[in-house]
N, C-alpha and C positions, 0 to 999 in steps of 0.2 A: 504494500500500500504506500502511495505517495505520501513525502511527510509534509509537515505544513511550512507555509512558504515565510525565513525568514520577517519579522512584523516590520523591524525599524527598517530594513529594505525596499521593502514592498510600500513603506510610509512615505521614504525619502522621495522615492521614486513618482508617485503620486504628486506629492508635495512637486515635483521638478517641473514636471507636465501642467501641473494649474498654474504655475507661476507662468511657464512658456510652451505654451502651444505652439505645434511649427511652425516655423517660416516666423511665428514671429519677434526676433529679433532684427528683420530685415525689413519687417513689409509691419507699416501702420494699419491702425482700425478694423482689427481683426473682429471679423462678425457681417463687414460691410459689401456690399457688391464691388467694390474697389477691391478689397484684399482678396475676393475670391478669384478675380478676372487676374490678379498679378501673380496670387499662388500657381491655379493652374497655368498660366506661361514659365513659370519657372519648373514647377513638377514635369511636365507637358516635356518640356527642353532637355530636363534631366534624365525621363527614364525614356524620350523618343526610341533608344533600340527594344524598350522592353513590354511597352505599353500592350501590344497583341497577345504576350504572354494571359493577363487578365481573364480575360474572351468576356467582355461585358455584354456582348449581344446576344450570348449563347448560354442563358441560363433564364429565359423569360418563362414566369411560373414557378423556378425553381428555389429554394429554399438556401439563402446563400448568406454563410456567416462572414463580416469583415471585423477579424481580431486586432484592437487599435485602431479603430476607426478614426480618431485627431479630430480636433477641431475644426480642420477644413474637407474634412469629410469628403476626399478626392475620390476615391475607389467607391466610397459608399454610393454616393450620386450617380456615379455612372452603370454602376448594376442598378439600382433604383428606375435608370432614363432609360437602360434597357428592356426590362421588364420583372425582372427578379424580384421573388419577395425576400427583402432585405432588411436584416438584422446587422445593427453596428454596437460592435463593447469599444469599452473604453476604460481603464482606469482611474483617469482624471476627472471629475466631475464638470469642473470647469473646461473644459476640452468637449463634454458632450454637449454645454447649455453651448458653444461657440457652434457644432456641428448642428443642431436643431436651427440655431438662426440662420445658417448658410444651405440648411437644405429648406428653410422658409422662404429666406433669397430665391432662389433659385424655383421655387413652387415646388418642390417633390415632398413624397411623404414615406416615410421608413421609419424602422423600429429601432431605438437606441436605449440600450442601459448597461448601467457600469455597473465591473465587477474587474476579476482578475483574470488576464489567460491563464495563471494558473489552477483555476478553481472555475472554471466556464459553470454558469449557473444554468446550464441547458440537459434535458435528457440524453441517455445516449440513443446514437444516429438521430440525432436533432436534425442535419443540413445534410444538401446534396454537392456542395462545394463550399469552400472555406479558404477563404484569403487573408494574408496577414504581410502586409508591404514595411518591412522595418523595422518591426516592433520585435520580435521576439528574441533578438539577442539583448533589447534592454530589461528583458524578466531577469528578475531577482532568484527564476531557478528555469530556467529554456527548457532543459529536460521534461522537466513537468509540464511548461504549457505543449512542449509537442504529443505528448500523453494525450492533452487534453483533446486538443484537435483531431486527434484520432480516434478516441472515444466519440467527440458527440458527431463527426463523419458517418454517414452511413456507408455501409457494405455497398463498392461499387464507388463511392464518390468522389470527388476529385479535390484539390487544394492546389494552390499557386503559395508560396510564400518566399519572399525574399529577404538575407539577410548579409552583414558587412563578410566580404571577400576578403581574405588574408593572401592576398599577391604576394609572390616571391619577396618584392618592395618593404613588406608586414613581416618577415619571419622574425626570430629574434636574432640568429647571426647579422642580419642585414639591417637592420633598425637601425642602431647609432649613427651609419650613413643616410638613410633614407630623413631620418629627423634632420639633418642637418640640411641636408638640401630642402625641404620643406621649410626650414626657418629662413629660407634666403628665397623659393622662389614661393611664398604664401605670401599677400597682402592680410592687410589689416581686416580678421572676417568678424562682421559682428555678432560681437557675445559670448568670444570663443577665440581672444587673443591666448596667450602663450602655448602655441602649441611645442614649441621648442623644448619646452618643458615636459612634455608626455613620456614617463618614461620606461614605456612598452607600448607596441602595439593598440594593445586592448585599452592602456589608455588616452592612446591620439584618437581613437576610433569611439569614446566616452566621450572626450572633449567635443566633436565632430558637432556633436548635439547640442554645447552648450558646455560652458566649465564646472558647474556643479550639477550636470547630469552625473548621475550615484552609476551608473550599469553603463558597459558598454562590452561588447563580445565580438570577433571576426572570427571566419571557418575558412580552412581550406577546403576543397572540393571531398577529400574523402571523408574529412569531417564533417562536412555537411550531411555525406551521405551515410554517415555512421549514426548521426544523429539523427535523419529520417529513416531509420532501419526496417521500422514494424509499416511502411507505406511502399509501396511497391512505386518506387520513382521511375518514373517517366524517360526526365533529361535532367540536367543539371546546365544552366546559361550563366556568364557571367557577361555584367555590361558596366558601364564606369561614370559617374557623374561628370555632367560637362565643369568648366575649368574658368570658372566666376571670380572665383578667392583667389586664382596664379596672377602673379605681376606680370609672366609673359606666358599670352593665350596666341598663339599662330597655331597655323597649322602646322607648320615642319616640328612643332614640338609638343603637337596632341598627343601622340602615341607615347610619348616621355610621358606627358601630365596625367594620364590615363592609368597608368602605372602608379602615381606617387599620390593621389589623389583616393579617396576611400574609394572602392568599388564595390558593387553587390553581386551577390549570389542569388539566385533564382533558382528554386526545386519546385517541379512541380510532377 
């Protein structure tokens, strides 16, 4: 039996997320049709290679859980526009009253309530698909929400979830170089200076979110699939956020920033 999830963990972490819902350390007036029109261009830009992963038009009728829904409620809305009945958790509370205003923006109607992925308040085989874009390396036990999501998955179902890639760039041999180069070509990102200062991996990839984010976790690819074990995986995709925070964005030097730059992992 799962044991219970750290408290003060599981607190701070709430606590991080009501203080700062995404994106906003960059983008004012969160809640407004302004911050949702600037979120998704920025979301929109960032995962453009991964977005199809989703399949928001291919679950209408179907029963589809998004674990970390956020405040701007990206994923939730677009299974909603497609036609899925659409359940969004949340651990922050303040993150679901932001995602209720931005699915009232926007006209759509879906079901939101907070709790924890690691204690998903749904029966099992609740959903016929289950998404979770980001969220699940900042659980205060992963292991246990991947439990979760496969309990209340029904026999047959599918899930998409992405989380931070450990690039050759992330090992621990290679870290002390990679931070260094990150301290020279990283601008000023807000809300989330000293990254120079992270001192592991798992903590550049913490700070990514904010400096008093409490959780932060990266996988290599067999780690990924070690931890999806009990799911019969599909594929496994990595794709990299575009290159906003570099002081030198060309193109002759994507493929460098692409590299140095968190990246994500995609299981589905």
């Amino acid at each position: 039996m799962l044991g219970v999830l750290p408290p003060d963990l599981a607190r701070d972490a709430r606590d991080f997320w009501d203080r700062n819902p995404l994106l906003s350390f960059e983008l004012p007036n969160p809640g407004s049709l302004d911050f949702i029109s600037r979120f998704d261009g920025i979301r929109t830009d960032l995962e453009r290679y991964a977005l199809h992963l989703w399949e928001f038009d291919r679950h209408r009728g179907q029963r589809v859980l998004d674990v970390g829904c956020g405040g701007p409620a990206f994923l939730l809305r677009r299974f909603i526009a497609g036609g899925g009945n659409v359940t969004g958790l949340d651990l922050s509370g303040d993150s679901l009253s932001l995602a209720r205003a931005h699915l009232r923006a926007a006209g759509l109607k879906g079901t939101l309530c907070q709790g924890s992925a690691g204690e998903l308040p749904f029966p099992d085989a609740s959903f016929d698909f289950v998404t979770s874009s980001g969220v699940l390396h900042h659980a205060p036990d992963t292991e246990r929400t991947v439990a979760e999501v496969f309990r209340v998955l029904r026999p047959g179902g599918r899930m998409v979830v992405s989380l931070y890639f450990r690039s050759v760039f992330l090992r621990p041999a290679v870290w002390p170089a990679t931070r260094l180069a990150l301290s020279l070509l990283l601008r000023n990102v807000p809300g989330r200076p000293m990254f120079q200062e992270a001192a592991t991996a798992e903590d550049f990839v913490r700070r990514w979110d904010g400096n008093e984010n409490p959780i932060g976790r990266c996988y290599t690819r067999g780690e990924a699939r070690a931890l999806f074990s009990a799911f019969n995986v599909e594929r496994i995709e990595t794709h990299v956020f575009h290159h906003r925070f570099f002081k030198i964005n060309t193109r002759p030097m994507a493929r460098v920033l692409d590299f140095l730059a968190p990246t994500m992992i995609y299981v589905v």
